[in-house]
N, C-alpha and C positions, 0 to 999 in steps of 0.2 A: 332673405328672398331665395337664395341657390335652397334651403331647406325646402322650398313649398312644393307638393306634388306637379311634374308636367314641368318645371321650369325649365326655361330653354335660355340659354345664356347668346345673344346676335352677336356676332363678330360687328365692331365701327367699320365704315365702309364710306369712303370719299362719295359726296353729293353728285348727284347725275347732272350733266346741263341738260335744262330739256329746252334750250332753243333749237334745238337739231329735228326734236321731237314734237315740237310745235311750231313747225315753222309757217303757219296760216297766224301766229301770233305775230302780227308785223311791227307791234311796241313793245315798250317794256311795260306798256301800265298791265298788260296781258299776264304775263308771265311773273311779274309782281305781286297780283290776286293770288294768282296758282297756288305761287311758293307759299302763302300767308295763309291760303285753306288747306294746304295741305301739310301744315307742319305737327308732326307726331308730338309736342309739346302742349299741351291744353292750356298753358299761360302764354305759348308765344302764337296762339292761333289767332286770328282776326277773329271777333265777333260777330255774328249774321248781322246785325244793326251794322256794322262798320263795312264790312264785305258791298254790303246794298247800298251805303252811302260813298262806294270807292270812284272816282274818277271814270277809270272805266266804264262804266255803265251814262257817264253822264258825256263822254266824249265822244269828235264825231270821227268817224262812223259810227251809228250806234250800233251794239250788237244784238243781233236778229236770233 
């Protein structure tokens, strides 16, 4: 990989909390979607089928 043109090698870098940064997310089922569509891993991503069949969308308050 370091051989391929443009390679850029990222420093590891400790996870952010984004409760601070989301804090209109008043549960965890919120911030549990988040973490799961936005993980940089394509085998540890949620699936749009699974995303749409997550809790959150089916609990109350629903979101608007």
């Amino acid at each position: 990989m370091e051989l391929l043109p443009n390679y850029v090698k990222f420093e590891d870098r400790a996870a952010v909390d984004l409760k601070p940064l989301f804090s209109a997310a008043d549960g965890s089922q919120q911030l549990k979607l988040l973490l799961q569509l936005l993980s940089l891993n394509p085998n540890d991503r949620v699936s749009t089928k699974d995303a749409l069949n997550d809790a959150y969308f089916t609990a109350a308050p629903l979101p608007t």
